[in-house]
Residue frames relative to the residue before (quaternion, step in Angstrom):
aa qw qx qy qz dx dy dz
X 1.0000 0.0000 0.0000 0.0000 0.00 0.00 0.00
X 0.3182 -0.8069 0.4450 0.2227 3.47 -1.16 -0.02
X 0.0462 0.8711 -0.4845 0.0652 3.51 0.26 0.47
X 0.3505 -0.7951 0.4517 -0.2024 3.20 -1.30 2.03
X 0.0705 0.9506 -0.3023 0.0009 3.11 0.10 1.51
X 0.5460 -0.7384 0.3091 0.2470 3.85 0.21 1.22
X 0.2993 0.8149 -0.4915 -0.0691 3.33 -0.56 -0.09
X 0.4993 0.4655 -0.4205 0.5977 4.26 -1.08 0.80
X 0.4368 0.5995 -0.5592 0.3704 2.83 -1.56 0.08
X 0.3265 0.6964 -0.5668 0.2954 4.06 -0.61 -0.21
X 0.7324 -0.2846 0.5381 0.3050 3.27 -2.23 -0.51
X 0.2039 0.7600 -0.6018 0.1366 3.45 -0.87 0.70
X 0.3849 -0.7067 0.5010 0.3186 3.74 -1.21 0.95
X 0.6408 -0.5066 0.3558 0.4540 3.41 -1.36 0.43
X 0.6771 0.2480 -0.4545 0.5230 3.90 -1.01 0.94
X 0.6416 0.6265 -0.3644 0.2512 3.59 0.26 -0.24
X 0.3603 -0.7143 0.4742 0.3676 4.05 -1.01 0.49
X 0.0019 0.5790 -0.7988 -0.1636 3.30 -1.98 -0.51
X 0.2662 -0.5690 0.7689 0.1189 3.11 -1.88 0.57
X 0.0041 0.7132 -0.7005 -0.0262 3.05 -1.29 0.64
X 0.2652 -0.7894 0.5535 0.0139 3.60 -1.15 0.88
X 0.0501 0.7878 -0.6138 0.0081 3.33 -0.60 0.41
X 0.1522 -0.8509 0.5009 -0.0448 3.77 -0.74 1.24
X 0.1294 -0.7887 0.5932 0.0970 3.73 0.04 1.00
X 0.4389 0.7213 -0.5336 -0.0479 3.22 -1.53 0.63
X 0.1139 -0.6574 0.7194 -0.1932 4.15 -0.70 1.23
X 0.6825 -0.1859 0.5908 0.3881 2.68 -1.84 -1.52
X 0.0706 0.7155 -0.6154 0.3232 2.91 0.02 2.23
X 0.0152 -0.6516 0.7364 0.1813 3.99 -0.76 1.08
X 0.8633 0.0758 0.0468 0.4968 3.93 -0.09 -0.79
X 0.0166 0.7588 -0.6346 -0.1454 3.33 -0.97 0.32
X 0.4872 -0.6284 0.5758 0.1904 3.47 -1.32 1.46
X 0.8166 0.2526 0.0952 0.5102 3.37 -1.25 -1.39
X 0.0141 0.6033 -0.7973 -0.0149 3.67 -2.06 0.54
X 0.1159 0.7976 -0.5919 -0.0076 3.56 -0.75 0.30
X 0.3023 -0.7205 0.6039 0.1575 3.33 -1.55 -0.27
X 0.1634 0.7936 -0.5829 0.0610 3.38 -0.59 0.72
X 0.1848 -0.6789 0.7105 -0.0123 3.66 -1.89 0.65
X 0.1814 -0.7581 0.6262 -0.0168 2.99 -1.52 1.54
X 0.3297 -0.6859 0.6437 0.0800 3.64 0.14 1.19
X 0.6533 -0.4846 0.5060 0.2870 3.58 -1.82 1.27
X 0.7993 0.3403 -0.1043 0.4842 3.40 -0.89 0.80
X 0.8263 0.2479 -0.1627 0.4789 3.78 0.66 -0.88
X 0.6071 -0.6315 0.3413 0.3409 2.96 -1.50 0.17
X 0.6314 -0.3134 0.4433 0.5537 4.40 -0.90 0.10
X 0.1629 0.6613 -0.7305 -0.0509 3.63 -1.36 0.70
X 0.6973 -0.4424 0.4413 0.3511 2.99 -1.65 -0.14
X 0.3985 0.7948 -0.4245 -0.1708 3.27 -0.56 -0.17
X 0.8248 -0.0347 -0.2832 0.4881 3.59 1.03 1.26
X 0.3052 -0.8211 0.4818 0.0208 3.45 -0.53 1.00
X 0.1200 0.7769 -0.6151 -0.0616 3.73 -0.76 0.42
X 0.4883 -0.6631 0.5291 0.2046 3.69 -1.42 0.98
X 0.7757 -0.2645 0.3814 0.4276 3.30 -1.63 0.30
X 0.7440 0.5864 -0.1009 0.3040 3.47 0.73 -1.93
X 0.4749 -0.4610 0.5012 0.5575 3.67 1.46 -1.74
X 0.6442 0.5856 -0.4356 0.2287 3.07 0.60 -1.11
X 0.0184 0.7818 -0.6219 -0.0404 3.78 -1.24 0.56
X 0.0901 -0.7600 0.6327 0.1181 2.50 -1.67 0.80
X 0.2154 -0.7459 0.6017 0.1875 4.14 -1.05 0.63
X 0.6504 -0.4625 0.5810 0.1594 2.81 -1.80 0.43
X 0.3683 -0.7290 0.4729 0.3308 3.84 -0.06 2.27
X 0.8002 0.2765 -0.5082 0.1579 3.99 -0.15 0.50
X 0.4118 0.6172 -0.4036 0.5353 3.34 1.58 1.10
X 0.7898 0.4935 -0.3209 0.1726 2.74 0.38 -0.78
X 0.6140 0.3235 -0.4011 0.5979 3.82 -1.41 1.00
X 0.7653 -0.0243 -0.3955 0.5072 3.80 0.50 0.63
X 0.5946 0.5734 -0.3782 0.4179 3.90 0.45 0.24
X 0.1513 -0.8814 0.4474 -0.0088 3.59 -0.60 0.73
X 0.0347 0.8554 -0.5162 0.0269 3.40 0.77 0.12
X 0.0034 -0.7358 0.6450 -0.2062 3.88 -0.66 1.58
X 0.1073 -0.8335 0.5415 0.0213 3.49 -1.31 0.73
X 0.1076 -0.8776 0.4563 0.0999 3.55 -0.59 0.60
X 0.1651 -0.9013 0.3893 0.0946 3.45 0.06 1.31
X 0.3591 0.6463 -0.5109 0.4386 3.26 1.42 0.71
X 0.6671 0.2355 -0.0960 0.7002 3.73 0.91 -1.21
X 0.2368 -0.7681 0.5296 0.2711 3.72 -0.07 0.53
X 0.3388 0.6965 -0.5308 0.3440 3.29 0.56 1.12
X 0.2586 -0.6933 0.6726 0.0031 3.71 -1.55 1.02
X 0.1621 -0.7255 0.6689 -0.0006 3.33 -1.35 1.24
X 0.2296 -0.6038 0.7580 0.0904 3.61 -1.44 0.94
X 0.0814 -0.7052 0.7026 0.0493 4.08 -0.84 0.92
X 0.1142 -0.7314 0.6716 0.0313 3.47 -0.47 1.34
X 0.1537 0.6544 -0.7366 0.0743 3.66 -1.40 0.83
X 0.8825 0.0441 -0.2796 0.3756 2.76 -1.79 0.89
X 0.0204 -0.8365 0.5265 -0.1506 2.99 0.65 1.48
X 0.3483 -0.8037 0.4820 -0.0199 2.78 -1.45 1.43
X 0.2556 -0.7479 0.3977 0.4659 3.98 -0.14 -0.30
X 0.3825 0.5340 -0.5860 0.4745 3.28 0.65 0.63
X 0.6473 0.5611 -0.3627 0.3669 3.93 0.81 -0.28
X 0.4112 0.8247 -0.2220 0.3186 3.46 1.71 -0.28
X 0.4226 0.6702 -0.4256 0.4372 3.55 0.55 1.49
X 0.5746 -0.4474 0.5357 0.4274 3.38 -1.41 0.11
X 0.0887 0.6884 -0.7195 -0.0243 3.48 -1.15 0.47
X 0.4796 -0.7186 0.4826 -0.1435 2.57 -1.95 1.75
X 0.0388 0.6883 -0.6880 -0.2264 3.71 0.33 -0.12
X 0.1709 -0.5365 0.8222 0.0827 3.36 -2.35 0.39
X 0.0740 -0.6471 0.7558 0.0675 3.41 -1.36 1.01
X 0.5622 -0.5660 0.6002 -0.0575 3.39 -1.52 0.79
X 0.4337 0.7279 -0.5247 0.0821 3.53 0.19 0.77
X 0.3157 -0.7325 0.5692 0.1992 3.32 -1.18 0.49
X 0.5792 0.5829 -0.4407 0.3612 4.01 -0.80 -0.42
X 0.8755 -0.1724 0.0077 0.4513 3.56 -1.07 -0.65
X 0.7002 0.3489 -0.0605 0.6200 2.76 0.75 -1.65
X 0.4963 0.6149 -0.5683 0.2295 4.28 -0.17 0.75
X 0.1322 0.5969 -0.6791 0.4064 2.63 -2.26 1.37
X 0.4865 -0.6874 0.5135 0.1646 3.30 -0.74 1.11
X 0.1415 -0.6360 0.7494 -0.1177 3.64 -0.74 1.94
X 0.4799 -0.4904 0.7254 0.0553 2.69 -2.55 1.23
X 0.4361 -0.5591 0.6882 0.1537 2.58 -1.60 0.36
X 0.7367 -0.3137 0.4824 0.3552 3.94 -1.42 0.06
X 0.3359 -0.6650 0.5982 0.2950 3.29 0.11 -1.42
X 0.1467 0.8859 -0.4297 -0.0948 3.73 -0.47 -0.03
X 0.1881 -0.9187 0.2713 0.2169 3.69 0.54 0.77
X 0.3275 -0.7495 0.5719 0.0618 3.58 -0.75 1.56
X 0.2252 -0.8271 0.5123 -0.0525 3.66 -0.71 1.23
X 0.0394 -0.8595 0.4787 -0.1749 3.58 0.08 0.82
X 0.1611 -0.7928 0.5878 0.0093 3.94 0.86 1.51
X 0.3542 -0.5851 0.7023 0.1974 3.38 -1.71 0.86
């Protein structure tokens, strides 16, 4: 199996950053896709940044230019750099790893919950 563990995340004032990490490891041959997502009270899981196999990323158009989303496939582990955080940014966020090979299928993460006071 594969099993992803989150970390960061916390209380933060509006303009401020967090990192948040999220490290997958089991019975990993390859891992495709990293992402991030957050489900605000009330709403539904979006996207809100995605990175390929390759680097390539892509964010969600109200992240984007302060969120960063970076991956390191030495430590199969994915990062989401939140700045200038907003409280509209206030949700559980989720990372999703992609894997493909023996053991593949799209894994969760824990969840970890980022707070952002008006």
């Amino acid at each position: 199996q594969v099993q992803l563990v989150q970390s960061g995340g916390g209380l933060v004032q509006p303009g401020g950053s967090l990192r948040l990490s999220c490290a997958a490891s089991g019975s990993i041959s390859r891992i495709n896709s990293m992402g991030w997502y957050r489900q605000a009270p009330g709403n539904q899981r979006e996207p809100v940044a995605t990175i390929s196999s390759g680097g390539s990323a892509n964010y969600a158009d109200s992240v984007k230019g302060r969120f960063t989303i970076s991956r390191d496939n030495t430590k199969n582990t994915v990062y989401l750099q939140m700045n200038s955080l907003k409280p509209e940014d206030t949700a559980v966020y989720y990372c999703k790893v992609s894997v493909v090979g023996g053991v593949s299928g799209d894994f969760w993460g824990q969840g970890t919950q980022v707070t952002v006071p008006s």
